[in-house]
matplotlib code that plots the C-alpha trace (Angstrom):
import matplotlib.pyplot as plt

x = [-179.5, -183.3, -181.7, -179.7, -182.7, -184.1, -186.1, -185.7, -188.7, -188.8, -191.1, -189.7, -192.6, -192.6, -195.8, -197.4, -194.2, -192.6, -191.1, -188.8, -188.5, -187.3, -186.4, -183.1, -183.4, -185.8, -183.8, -180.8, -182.5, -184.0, -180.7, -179.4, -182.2, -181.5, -178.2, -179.4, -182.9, -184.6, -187.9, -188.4, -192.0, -193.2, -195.6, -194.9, -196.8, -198.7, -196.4, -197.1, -196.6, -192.7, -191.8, -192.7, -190.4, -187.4, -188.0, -188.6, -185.2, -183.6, -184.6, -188.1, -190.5, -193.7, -195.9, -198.8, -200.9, -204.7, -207.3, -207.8, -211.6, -213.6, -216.7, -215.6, -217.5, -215.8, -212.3, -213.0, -213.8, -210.5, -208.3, -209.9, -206.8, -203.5, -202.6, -203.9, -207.5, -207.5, -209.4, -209.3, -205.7, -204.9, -207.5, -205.3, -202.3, -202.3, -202.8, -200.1, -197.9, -199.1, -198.6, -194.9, -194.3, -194.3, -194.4, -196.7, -199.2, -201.2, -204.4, -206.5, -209.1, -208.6, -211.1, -212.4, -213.2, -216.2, -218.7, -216.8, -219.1, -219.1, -216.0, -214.7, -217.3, -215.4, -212.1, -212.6, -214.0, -211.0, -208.8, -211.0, -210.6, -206.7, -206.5, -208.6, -206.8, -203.1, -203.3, -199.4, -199.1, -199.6, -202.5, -202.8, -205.5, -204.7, -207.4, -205.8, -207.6, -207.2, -205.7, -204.7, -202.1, -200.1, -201.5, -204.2, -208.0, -209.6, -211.6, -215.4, -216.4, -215.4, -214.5, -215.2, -212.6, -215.6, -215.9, -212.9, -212.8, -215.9, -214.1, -211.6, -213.2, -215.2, -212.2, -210.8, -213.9, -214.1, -210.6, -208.7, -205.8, -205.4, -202.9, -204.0, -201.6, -202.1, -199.9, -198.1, -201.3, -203.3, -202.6, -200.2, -203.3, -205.6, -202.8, -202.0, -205.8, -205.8, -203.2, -205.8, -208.1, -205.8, -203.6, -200.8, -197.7, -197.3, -194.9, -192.5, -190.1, -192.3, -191.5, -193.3, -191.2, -188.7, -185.3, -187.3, -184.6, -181.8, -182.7, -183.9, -186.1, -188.9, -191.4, -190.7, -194.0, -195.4, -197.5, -199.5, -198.9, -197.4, -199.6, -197.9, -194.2, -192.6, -189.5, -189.2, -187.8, -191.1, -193.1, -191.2, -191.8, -195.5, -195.9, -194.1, -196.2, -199.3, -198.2, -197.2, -193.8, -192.3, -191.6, -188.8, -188.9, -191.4, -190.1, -187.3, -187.3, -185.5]
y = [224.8, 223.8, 220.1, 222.7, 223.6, 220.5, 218.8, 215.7, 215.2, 217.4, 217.4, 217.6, 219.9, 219.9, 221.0, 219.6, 220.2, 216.7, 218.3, 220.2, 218.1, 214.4, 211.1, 211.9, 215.0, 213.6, 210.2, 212.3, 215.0, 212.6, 210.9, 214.2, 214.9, 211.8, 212.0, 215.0, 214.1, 211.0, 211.1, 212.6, 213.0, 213.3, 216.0, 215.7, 215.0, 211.5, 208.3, 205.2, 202.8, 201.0, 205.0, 205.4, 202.6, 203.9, 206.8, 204.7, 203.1, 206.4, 207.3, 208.8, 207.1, 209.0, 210.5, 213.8, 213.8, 216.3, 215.0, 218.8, 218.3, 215.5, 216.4, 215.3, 218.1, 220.7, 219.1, 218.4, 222.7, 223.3, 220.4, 220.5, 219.2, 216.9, 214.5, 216.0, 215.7, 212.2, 212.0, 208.0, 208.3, 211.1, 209.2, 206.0, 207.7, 207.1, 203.4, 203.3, 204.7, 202.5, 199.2, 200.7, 200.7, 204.3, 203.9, 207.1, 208.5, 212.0, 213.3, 215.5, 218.5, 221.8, 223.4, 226.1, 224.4, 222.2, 222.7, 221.8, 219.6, 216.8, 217.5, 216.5, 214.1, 211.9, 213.0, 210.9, 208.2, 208.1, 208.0, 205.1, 203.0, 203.4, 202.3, 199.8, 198.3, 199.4, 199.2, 198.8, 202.1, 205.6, 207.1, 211.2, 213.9, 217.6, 220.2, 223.1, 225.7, 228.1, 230.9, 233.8, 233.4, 234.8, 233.0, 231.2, 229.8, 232.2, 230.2, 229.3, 228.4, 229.9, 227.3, 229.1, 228.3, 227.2, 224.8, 223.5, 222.7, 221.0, 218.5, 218.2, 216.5, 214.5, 213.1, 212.4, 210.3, 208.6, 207.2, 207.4, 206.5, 209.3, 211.9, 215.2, 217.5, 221.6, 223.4, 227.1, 228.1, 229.0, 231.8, 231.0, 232.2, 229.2, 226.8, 227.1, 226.0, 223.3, 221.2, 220.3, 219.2, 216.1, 217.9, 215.4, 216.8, 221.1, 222.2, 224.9, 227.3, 226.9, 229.0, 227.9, 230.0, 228.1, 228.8, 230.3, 228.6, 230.2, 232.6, 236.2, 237.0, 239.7, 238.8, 235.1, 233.4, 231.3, 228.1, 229.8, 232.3, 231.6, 232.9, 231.1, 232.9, 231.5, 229.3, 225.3, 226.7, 228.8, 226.1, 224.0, 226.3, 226.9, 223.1, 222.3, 225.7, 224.0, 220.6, 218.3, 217.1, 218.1, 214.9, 215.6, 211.6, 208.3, 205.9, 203.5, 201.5, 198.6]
z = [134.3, 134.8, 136.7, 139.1, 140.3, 141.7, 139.0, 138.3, 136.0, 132.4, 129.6, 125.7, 124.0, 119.8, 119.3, 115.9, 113.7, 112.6, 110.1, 111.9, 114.7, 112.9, 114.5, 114.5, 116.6, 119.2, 119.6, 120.1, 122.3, 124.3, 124.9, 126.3, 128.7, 130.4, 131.0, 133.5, 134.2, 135.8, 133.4, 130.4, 129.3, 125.7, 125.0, 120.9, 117.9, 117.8, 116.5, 115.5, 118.3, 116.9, 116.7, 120.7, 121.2, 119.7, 121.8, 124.8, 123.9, 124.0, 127.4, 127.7, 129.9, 129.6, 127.2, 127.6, 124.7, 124.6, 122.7, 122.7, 122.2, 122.3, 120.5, 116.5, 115.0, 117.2, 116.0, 112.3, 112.8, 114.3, 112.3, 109.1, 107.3, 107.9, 110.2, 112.8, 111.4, 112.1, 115.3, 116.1, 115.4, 118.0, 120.4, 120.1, 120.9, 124.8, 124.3, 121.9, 124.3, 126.7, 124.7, 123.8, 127.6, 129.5, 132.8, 132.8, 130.4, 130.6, 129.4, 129.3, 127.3, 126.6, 127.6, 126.0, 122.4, 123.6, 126.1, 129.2, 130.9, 128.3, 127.8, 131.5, 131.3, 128.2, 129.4, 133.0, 130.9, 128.8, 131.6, 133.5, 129.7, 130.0, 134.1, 133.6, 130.2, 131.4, 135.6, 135.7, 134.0, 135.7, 134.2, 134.8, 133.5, 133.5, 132.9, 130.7, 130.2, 126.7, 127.1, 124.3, 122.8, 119.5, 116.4, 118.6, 118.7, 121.0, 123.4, 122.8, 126.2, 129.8, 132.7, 135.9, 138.9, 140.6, 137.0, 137.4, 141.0, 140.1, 137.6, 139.7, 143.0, 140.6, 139.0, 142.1, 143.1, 140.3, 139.8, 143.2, 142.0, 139.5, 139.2, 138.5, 136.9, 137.7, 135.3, 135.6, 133.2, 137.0, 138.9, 142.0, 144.9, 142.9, 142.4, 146.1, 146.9, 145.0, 146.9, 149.3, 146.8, 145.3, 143.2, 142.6, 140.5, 139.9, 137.3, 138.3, 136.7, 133.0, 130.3, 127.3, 124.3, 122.0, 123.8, 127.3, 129.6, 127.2, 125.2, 126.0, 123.1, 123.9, 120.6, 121.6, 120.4, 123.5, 123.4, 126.2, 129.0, 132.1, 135.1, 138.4, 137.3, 140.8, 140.6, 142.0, 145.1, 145.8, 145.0, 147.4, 149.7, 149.2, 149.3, 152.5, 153.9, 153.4, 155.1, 152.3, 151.2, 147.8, 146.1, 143.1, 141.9, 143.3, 140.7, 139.8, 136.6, 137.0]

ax = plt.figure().add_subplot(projection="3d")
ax.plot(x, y, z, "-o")
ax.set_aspect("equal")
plt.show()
């Protein structure tokens, strides 16, 4: 269904739930996804590094992992318990994917938990550590911004559009090479702005409910809400309207 329409890259999201998402189902879920799919991104729980392989060996390529704030006190605030409290351990998770051989790895802050300058300000140094240590792998930072959600932190700190522009161009002057990811969380009239700004990859079609693509289940509970509802043929569209040309894969692993 979701290949049908054009994509060629998908992402496999777990949230923090090992538990009910083991091994077994990943290896197994990954090795679906590529029967269909060219890439298939990781945007799971951290692993240890041997784990990342497995998966690697299984087909995925890429990995997305949020340090989700970098400011310690702010996280041992909002992950004051479990393995997700262990703040070097989630920090090290991009090199370890690195080190296990994606071709591609993403970060990023949420903002919304920290103050968002310093925030953007150690999230473009984390990204320049990674190039610099990894240049054979393609290094990307997204800039998610909190939204409500069911269940969810409500956010602390506001970034403006005028903010996140902001981060954006410095980003883009500060590591050239960068990909910046702009995700369905934007509205469609400010996603269709930034493409001149150095906006690399959009997702399309998102639905970010267990079973969205599937299901139809009206108390679904969301990760976050989807603002830019358009499909991958409107964001085609939108992209070739503003002078650039859609690009559905630009890699090969040999």
């Amino acid at each position: 269904m979701i290949a049908d329409t054009g994509i060629r890259h998908i992402l496999v999201l777990t949230g923090e739930a090992p538990a009910k998402t083991p091994m077994s189902y990943l290896k197994e879920a990954v090795g679906v996804l590529k029967k269909h799919f060219s890439s298939v991104a990781l945007e799971i729980f951290p692993m240890d590094e041997e784990e990342y392989r497995i998966l690697k060996k299984a087909g995925a390529d890429s990995l997305t992992v949020y340090q989700e704030v970098y400011d310690r006190r702010i996280y041992k605030e909002v992950h004051p318990k479990g393995r997700k409290s262990d703040y070097f351990y989630r920090l090290l998770t991009p090199e370890r994917g690195a080190k296990s051989g994606y071709r591609a790895v993403n970060i990023g802050t949420l903002f919304g938990l920290g103050e968002p300058r310093p925030e953007a300000f150690m999230a473009g140094l984390h990204a320049e550590y990674l190039e610099k240590k990894f240049p054979d792998v393609e290094i990307s930072l997204s800039l998610p911004r909190m939204t409500k959600a069911k269940g969810g932190i409500e956010p602390k700190y506001l970034l403006t559009d005028i903010g996140f522009v902001q981060f954006m161009l410095a980003w883009r002057l500060f590591m050239p090479r960068l990909g910046i990811t702009i995700s369905t969380r934007e509205s469609a009239f400010f996603r269709d702005k930034l493409i001149h700004l150095g906006a690399t990859r959009y997702s399309a079609g998102s639905k970010t409910d267990v079973g969205g693509y599937a299901l139809k289940a009206d108390d679904a509970t969301v990760q976050f809400e989807v603002t830019d509802t358009r499909s991958v043929e409107e964001i085609t569209q939108m992209i070739r309207q503003n002078g650039y040309q859609p690009v559905f894969k630009d890699w090969e692993i040999f």
